[in-house]
N, CA, C and O atoms as CSV, one atom per row, in Angstrom:
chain,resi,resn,atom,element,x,y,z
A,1,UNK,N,N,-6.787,13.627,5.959
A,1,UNK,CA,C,-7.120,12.260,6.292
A,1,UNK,C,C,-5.836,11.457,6.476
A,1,UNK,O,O,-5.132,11.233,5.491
A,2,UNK,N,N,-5.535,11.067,7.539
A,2,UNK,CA,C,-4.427,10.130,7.995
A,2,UNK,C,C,-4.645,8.955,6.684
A,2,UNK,O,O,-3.551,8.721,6.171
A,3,UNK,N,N,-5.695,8.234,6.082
A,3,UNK,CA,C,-6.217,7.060,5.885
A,3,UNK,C,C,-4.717,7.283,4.119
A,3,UNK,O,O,-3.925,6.531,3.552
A,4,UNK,N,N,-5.055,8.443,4.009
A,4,UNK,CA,C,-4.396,9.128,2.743
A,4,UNK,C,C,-2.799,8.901,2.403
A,4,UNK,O,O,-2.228,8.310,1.486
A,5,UNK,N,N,-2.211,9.825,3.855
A,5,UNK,CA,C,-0.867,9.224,3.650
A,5,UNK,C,C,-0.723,7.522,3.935
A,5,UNK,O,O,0.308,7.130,3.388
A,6,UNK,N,N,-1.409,6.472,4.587
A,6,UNK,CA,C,-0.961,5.483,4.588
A,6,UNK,C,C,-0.836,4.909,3.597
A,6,UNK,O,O,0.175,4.274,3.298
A,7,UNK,N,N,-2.294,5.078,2.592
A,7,UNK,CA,C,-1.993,4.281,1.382
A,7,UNK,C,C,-0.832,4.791,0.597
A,7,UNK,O,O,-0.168,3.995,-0.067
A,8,UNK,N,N,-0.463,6.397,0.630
A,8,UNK,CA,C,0.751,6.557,-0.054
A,8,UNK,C,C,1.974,6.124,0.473
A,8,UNK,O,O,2.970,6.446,-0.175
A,9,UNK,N,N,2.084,5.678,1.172
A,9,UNK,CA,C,3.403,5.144,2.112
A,9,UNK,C,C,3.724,3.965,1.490
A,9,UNK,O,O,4.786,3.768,0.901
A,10,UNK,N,N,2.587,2.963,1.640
A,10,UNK,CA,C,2.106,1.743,1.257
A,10,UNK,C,C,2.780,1.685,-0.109
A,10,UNK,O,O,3.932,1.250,-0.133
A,11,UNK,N,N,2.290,2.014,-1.086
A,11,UNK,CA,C,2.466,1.996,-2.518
A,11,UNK,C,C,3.362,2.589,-3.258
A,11,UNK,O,O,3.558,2.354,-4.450
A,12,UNK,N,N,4.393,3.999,-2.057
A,12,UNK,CA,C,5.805,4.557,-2.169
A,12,UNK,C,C,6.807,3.138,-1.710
A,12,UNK,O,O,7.597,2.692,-2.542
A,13,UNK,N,N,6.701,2.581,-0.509
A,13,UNK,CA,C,7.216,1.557,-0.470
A,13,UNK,C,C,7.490,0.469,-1.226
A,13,UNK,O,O,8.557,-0.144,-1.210
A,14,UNK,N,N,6.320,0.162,-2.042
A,14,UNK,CA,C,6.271,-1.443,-2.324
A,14,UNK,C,C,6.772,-0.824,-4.242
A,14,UNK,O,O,6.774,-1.641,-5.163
A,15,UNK,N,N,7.085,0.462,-4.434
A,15,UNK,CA,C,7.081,0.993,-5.786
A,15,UNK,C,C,8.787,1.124,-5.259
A,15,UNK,O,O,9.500,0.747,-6.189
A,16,UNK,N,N,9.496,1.488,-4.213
A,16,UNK,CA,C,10.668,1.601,-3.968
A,16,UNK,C,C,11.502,0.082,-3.542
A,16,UNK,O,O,12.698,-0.123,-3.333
A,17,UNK,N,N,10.688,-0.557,-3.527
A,17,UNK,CA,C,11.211,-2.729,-3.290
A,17,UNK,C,C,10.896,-2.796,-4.564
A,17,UNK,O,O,11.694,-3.599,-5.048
A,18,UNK,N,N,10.273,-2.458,-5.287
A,18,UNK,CA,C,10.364,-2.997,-6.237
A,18,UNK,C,C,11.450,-3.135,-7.084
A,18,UNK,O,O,12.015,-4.088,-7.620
A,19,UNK,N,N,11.677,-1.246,-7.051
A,19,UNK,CA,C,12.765,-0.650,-7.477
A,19,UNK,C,C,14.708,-1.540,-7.367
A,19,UNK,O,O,15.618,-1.805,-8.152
A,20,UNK,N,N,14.412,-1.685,-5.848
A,20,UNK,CA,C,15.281,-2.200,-5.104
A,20,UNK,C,C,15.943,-3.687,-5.653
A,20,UNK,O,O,17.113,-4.068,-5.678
A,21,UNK,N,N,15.085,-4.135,-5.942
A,21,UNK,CA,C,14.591,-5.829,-6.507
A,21,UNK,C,C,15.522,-5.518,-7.637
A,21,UNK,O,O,16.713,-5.826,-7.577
A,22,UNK,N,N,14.877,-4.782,-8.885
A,22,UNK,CA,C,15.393,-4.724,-10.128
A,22,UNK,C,C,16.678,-4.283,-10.492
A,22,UNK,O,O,17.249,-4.378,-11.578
A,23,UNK,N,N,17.090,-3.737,-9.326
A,23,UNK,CA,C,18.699,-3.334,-9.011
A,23,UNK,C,C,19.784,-4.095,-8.859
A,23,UNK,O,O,21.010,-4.007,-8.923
A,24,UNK,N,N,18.712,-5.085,-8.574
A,24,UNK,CA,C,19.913,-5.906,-7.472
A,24,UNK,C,C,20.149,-6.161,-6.474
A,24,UNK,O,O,20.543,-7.237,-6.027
A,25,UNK,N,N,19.839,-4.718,-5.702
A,25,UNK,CA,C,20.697,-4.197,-3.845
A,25,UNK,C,C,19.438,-5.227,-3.122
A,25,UNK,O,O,19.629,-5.380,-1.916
A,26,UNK,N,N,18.378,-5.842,-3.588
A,26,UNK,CA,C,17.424,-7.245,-2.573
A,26,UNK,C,C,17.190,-8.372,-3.190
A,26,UNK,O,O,17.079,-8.743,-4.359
A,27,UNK,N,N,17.136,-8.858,-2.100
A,27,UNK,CA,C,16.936,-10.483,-2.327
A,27,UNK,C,C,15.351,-10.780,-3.202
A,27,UNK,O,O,14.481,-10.075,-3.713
A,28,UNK,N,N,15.528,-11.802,-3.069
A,28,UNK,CA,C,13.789,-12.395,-3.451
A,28,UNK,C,C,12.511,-12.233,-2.700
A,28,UNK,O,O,11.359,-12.359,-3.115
A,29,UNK,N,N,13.026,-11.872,-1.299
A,29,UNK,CA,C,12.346,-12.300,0.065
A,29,UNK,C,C,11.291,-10.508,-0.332
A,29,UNK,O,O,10.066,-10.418,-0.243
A,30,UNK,N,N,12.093,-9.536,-0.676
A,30,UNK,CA,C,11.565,-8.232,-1.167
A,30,UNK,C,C,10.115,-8.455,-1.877
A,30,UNK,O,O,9.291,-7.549,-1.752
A,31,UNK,N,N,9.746,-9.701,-2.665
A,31,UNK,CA,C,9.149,-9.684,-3.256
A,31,UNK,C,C,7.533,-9.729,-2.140
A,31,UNK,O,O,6.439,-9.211,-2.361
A,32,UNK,N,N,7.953,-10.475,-1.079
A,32,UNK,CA,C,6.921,-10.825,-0.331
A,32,UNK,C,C,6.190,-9.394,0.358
A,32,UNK,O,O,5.032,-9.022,0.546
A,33,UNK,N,N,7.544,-8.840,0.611
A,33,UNK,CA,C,7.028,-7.240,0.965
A,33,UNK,C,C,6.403,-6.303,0.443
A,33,UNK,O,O,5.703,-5.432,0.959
A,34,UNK,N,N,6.738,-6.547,-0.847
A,34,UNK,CA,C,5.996,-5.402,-1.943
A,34,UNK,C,C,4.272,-5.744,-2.000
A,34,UNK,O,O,3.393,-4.916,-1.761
A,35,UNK,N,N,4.057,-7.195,-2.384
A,35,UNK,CA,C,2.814,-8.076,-2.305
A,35,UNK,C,C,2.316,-7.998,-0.981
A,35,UNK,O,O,1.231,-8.576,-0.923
A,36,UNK,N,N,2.699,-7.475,0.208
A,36,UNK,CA,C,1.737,-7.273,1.649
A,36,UNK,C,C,1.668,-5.660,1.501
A,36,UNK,O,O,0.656,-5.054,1.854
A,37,UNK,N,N,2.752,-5.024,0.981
A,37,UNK,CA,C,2.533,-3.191,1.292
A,37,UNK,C,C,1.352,-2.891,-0.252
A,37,UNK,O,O,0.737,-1.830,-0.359
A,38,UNK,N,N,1.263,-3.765,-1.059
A,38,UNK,CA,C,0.180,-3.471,-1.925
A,38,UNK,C,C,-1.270,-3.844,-1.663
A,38,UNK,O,O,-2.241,-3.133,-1.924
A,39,UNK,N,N,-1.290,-5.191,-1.051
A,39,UNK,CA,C,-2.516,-5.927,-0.275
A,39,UNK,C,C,-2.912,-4.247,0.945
A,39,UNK,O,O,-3.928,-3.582,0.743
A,40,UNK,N,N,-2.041,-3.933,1.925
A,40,UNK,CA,C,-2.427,-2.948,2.445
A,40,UNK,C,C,-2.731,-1.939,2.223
A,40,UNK,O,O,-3.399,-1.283,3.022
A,41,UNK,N,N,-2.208,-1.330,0.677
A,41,UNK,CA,C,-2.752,-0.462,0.129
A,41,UNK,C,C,-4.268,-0.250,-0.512
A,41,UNK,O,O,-5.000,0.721,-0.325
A,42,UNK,N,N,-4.504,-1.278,-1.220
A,42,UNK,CA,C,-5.580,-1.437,-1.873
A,42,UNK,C,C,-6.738,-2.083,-1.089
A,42,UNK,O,O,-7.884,-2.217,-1.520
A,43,UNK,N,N,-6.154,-2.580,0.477
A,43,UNK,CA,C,-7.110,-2.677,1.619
A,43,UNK,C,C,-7.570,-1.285,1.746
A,43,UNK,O,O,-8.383,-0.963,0.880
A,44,UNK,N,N,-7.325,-0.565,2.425
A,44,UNK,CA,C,-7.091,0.791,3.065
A,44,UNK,C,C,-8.369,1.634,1.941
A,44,UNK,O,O,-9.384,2.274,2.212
A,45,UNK,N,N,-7.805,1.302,0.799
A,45,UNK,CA,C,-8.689,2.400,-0.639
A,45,UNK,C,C,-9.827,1.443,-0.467
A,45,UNK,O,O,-10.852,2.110,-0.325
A,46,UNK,N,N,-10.141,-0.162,-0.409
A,46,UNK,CA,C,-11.705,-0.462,-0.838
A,46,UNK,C,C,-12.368,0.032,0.779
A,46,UNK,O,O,-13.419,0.674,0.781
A,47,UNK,N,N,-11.775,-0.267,1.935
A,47,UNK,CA,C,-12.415,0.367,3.236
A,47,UNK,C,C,-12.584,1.665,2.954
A,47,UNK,O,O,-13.729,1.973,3.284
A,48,UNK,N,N,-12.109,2.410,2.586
A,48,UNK,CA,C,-12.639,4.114,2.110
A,48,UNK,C,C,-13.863,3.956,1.532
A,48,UNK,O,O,-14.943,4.306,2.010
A,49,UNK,N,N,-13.622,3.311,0.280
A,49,UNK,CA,C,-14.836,3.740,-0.613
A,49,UNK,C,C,-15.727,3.137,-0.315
A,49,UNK,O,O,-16.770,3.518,-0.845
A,50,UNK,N,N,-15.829,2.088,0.512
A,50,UNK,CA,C,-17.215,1.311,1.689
A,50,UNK,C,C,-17.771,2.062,2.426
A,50,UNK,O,O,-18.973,2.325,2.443
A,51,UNK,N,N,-16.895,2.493,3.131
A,51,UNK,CA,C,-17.427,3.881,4.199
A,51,UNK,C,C,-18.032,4.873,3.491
A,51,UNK,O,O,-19.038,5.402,3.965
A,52,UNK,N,N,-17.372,5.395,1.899
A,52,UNK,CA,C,-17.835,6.232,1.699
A,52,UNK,C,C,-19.396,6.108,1.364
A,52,UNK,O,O,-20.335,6.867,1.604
A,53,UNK,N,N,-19.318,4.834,0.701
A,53,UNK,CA,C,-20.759,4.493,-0.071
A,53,UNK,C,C,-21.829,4.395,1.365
A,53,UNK,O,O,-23.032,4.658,1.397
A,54,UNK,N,N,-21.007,3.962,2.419
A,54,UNK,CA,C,-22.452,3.636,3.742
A,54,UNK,C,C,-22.429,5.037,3.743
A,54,UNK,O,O,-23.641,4.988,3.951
A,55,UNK,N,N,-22.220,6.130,3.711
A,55,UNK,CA,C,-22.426,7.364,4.293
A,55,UNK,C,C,-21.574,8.036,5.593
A,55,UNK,O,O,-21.847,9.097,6.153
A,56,UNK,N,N,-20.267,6.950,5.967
A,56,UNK,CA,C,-19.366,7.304,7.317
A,56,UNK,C,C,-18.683,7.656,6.767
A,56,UNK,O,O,-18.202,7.448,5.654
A,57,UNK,N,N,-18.482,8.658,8.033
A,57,UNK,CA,C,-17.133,9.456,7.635
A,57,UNK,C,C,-15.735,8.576,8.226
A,57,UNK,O,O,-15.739,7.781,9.166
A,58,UNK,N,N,-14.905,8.859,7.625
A,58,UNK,CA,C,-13.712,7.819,7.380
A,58,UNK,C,C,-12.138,8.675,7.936
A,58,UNK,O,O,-11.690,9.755,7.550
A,59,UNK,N,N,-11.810,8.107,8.538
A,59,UNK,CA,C,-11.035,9.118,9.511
A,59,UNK,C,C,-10.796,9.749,10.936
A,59,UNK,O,O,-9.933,10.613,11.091
């Protein structure tokens, strides 16, 4: 399922800004990024489990 790696991308990203943030090596502005690549993540997972519950296949 393509739907799979996005959310892991999503939530590798916004877990690696985060990272980034607490380092030092980003600004503040990082913060806004992490808060849209998590919004897209946890978009992505409730559209799954909608589809799953209507009975479509997802993908």
């Amino acid at each position: 399922m393509t739907s799979h790696g996005f959310i892991v991308g999503c939530f590798g990203l916004a877990t690696l800004g985060f990272g980034e943030w607490l380092n030092g090596h980003a600004g503040p502005g990082i913060l806004l990024a992490i808060v849209v690549e998590l919004a897209l993540g946890l978009g992505f997972i409730q559209t799954r489990r909608v589809s799953l519950e209507l009975g479509e296949t997802a993908g």
